[in-house]
C-alpha positions as CSV (number, residue, x, y, z in Angstrom):
1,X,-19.9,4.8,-6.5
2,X,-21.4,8.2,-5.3
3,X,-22.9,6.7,-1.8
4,X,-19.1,5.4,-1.5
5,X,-17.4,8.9,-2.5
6,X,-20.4,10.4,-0.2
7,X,-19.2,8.3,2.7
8,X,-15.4,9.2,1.8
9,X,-16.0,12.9,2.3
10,X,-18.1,12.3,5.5
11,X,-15.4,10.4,7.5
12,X,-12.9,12.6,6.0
13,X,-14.7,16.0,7.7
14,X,-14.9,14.3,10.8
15,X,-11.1,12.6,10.3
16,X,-9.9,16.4,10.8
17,X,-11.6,17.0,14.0
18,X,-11.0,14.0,16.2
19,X,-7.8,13.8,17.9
20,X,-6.2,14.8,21.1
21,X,-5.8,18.1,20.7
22,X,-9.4,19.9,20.5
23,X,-10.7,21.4,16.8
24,X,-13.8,22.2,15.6
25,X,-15.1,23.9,12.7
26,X,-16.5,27.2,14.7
27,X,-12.7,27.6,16.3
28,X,-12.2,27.9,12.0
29,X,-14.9,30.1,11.4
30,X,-14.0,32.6,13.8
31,X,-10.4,32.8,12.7
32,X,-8.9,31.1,15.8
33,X,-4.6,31.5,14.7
34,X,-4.1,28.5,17.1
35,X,-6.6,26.4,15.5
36,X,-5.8,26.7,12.1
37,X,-1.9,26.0,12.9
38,X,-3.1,22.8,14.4
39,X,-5.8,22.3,10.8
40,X,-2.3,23.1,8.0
41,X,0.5,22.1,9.6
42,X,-0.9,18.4,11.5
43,X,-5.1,17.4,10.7
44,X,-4.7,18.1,7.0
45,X,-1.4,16.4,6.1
46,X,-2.4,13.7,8.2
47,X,-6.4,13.4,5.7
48,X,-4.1,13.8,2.8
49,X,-1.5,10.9,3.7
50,X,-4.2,8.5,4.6
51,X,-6.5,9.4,1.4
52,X,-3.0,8.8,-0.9
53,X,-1.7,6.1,0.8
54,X,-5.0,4.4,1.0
55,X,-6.0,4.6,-2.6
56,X,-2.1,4.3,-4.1
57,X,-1.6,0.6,-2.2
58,X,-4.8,-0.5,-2.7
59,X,-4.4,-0.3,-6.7
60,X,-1.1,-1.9,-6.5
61,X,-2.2,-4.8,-5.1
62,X,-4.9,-4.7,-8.0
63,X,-2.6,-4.2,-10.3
64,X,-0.4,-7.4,-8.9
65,X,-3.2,-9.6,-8.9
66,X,-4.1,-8.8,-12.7
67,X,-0.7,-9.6,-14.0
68,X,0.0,-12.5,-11.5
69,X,-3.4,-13.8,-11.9
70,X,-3.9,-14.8,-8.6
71,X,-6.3,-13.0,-6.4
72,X,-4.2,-13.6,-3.6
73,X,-0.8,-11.7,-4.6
74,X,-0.3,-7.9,-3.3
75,X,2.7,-6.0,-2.3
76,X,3.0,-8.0,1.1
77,X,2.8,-11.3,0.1
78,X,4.7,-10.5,-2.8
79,X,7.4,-9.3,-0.6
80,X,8.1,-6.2,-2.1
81,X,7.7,-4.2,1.2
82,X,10.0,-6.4,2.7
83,X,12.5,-5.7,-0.3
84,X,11.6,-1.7,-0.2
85,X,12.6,-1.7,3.8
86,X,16.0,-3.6,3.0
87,X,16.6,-1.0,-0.3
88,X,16.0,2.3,2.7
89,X,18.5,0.1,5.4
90,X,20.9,-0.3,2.4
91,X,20.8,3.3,1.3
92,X,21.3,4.5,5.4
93,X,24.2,2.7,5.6
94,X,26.0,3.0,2.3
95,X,24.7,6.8,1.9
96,X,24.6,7.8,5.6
97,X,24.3,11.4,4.8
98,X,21.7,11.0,1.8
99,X,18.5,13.1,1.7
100,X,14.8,11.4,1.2
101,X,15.1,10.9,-2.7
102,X,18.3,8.8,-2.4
103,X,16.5,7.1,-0.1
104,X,13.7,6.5,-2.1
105,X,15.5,6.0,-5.3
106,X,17.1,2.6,-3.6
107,X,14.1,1.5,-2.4
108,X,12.5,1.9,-5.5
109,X,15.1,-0.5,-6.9
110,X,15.1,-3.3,-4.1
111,X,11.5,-3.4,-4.6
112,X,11.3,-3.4,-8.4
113,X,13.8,-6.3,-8.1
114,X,12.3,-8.3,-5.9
115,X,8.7,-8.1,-7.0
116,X,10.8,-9.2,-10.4
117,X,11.8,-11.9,-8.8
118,X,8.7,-13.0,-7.2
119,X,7.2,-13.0,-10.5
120,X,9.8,-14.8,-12.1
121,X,9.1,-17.3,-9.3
122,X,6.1,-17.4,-10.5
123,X,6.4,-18.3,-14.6
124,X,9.2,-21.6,-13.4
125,X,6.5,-22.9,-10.3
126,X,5.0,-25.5,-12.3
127,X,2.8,-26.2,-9.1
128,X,0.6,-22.8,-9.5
129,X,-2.3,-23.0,-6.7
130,X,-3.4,-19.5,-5.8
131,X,-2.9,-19.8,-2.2
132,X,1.0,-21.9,-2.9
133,X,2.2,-19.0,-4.7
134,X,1.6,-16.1,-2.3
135,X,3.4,-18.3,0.4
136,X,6.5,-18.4,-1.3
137,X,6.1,-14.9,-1.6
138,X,6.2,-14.5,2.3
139,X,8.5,-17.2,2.7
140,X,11.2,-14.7,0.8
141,X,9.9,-11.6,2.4
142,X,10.2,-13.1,5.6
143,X,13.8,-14.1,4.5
144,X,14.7,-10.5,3.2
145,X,13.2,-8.8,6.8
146,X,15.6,-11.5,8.9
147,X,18.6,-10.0,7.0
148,X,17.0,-6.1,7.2
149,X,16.7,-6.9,11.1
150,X,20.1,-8.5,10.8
151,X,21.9,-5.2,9.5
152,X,19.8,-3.1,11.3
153,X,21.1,-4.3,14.6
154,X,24.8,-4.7,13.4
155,X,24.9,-1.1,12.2
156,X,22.8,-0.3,15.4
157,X,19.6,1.5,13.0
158,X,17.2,-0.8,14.2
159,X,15.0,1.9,15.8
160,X,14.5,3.2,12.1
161,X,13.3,-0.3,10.9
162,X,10.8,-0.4,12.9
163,X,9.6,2.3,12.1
164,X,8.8,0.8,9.0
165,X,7.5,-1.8,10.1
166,X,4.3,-0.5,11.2
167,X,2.4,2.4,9.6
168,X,1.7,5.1,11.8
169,X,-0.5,8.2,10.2
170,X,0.6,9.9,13.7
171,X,3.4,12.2,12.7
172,X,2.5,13.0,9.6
173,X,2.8,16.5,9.4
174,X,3.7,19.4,6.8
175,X,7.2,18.8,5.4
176,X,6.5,14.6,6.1
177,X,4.1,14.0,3.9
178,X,4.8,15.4,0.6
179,X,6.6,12.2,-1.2
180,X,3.1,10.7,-1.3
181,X,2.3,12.5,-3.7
182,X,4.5,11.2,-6.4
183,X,1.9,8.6,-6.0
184,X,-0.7,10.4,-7.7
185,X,0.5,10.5,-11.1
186,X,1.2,6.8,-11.2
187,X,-2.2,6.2,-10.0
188,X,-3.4,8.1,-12.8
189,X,-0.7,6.1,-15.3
190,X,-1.9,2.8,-14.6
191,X,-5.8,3.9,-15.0
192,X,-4.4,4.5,-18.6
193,X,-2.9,1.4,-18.7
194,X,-5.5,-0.7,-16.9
195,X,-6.9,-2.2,-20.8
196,X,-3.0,-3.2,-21.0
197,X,-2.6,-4.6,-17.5
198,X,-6.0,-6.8,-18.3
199,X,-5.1,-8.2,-21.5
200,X,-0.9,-9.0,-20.1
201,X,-3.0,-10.9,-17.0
202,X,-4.3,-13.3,-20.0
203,X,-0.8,-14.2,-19.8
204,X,2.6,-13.6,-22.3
205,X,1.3,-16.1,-25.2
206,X,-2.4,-14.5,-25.5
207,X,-1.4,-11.0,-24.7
208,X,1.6,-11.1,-27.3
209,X,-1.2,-12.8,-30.2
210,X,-3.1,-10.1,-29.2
211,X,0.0,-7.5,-30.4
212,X,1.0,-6.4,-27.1
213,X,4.2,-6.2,-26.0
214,X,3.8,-8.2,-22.7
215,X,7.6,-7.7,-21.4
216,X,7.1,-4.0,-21.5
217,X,3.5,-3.7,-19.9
218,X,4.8,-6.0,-16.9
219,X,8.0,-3.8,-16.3
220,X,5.5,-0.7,-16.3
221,X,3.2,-2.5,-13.6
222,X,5.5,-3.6,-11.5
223,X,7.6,-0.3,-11.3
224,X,3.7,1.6,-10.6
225,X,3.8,-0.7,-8.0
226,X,7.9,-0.6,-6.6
227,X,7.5,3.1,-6.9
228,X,4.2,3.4,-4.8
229,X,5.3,0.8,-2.5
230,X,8.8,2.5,-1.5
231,X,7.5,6.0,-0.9
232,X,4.3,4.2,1.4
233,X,7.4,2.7,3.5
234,X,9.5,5.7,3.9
235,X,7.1,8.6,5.0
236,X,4.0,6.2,6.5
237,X,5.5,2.8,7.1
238,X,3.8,-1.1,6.5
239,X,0.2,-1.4,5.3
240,X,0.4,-4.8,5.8
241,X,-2.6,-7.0,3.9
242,X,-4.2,-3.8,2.3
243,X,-3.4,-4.5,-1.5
244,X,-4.6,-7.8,-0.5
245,X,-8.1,-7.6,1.0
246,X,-9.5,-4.3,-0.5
247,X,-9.3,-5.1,-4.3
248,X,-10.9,-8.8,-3.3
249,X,-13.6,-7.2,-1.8
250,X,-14.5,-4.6,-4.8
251,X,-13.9,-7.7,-7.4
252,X,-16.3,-10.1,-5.6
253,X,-18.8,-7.5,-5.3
254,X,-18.3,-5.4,-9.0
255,X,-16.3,-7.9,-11.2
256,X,-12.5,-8.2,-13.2
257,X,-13.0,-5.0,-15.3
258,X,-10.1,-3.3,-14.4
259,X,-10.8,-0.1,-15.8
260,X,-14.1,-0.1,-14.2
261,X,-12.8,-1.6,-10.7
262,X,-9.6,0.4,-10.8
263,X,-11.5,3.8,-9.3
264,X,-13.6,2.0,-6.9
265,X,-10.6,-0.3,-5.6
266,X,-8.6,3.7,-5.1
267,X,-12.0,5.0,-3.1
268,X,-12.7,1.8,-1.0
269,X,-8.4,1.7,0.0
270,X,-8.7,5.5,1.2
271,X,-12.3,4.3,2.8
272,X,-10.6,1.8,4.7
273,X,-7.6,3.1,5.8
274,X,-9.5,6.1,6.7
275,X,-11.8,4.1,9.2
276,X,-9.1,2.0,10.5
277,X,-7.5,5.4,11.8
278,X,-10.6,6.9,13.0
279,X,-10.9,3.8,15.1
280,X,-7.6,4.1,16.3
281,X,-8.0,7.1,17.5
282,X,-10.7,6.7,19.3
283,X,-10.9,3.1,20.4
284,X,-8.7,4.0,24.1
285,X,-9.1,8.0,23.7
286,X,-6.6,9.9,24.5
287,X,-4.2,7.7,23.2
288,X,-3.7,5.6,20.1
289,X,-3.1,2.6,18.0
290,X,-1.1,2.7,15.0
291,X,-2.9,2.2,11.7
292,X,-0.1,-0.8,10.9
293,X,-1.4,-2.9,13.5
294,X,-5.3,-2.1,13.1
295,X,-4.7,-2.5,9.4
296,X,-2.6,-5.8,9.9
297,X,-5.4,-7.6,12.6
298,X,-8.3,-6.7,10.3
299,X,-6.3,-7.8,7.2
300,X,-4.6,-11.0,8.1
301,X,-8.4,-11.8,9.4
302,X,-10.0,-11.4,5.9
303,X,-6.8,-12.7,4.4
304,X,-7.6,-16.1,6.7
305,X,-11.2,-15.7,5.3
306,X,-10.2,-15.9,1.5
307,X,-8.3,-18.8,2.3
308,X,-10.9,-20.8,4.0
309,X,-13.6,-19.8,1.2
310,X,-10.8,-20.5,-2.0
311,X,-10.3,-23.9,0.2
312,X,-14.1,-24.7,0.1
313,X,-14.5,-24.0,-3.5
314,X,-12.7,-27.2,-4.1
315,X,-14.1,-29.4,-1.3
């Protein structure tokens, strides 16, 4: 854990001096005024936003693969970004005029209800292979983004959907960011939960022998993860695949215990999300690529790579 959180800090030093517009730490030390502008108002919101957004997905997707039971369920293939991105279209349209916490407010609901759904879905499938399950859930999502696209181009907003559509860490700067950190707190609530979240991914009949109410531990998770997943879409837009691939990667290599996973899934999120924008920045200098589509090629490759190893398993 401390080589990871070593490695975190490294990448996050040099995170605030790589970019277009030249920093370094001696312009800081002497007190430069343009410099430190440039450090508070765009480098620093941009390290917080990745290190929250990072970690808060990530533990989502953990989160929906312990009460789903099925290692390949996360806020994509669940659908719920899909559901968030329809909840902000909905709230623009109805509520033209609304600030950022109406916005959020309705997204938060669309996704609570549709992750509700997806998990309903999942208790009536009587057909419940790990990779069957997951495609339903983008079968729907990519049902509920045709009707977002759909609106979005009758009510001529479909600039702001795509927007969503594809996280960019770009303009994040002071006065963008701050929403992210509602995610905080809920990151800490469902580390107090995590014993809970285990024994409710035994499912309803052994978790409600066991005296816990199962109804009300699912609601909980699932609003963590609407919550987390609607404020992600508004102020960075689509990780697509990161609740997916980072808490199968810390699971295969450190085990199920939630509570002892749950940190190290929140580190290796920020880790990755941190390099995938590093590399962005970098990769065709002075421009750059948007962390949505590094994050999406990378993921949907690993996500192919869990498939073809759960497929062998059974060969």
């Amino acid at each position: 854990m401390k080589k990871w959180i070593l490695l975190l800090v490294v990448l996050s030093l040099a995170s605030l001096f790589v970019g277009v517009h030249h920093l370094s730490p001696l312009a800081l030390l002497e007190g430069d005024n343009e410099a430190w502008e440039i450090f508070w108002i765009s480098r620093l919101p941009r390290l917080v936003s990745i290190l929250i957004a990072g970690s808060s997905v990530s533990i989502c997707g953990l989160i929906m693969q312990q009460l789903s039971q099925n290692k390949f369920v996360s806020p994509t293939t669940a659908g719920t970004m899909d559901w968030a991105r329809l909840g902000l279209l909905v709230a623009m349209i109805v509520f033209a005029s609304a600030g950022p916490l109406v916005k959020a407010a309705l997204a938060v609901v669309f996704a609570f209800i549709g992750t509700l759904l997806f998990m309903t879905i999942l208790d009536r499938v009587k057909y419940k292979d790990s990779v069957f399950i997951p495609l339903i859930g983008l079968m729907v999502g990519n049902i509920i983004g045709s009707v977002t696209t759909f609106l979005a181009y009758k009510y001529d907003l479909i600039q702001s959907v795509s927007a969503w559509l594809h996280g960019d860490f770009s303009v994040m700067m002071q006065g963008r960011y701050e929403m992210l950190y509602v995610s905080v707190p809920l990151m800490a609530l469902a580390y107090l939960y995590a014993n809970r979240f285990t024994i409710a991914g035994m499912g309803e009949e052994m978790a409600t022998n066991l005296g816990l109410r199962y109804r009300s531990i699912v609601y909980i998770g699932l609003l963590i993860v609407a919550v987390v997943s609607a404020v992600e879409v508004l102020t960075v837009g689509t990780l697509p695949f990161l609740g997916l691939i980072v808490p199968n990667i810390v699971t295969i290599y450190y085990g199920d215990h939630l509570r002892k996973v749950l940190p190290l899934t929140a580190v290796f999120g920020a880790l990755f999300v941190l390099l995938c924008d590093v590399f962005g920045r970098v990769v065709i200098y002075p421009y750059e690529i948007p962390i949505g589509l590094t994050v999406g090629v990378i993921g949907s490759g690993v996500f192919l790579y869990l498939l073809v190893r759960r497929t062998k398993q059974y060969v």
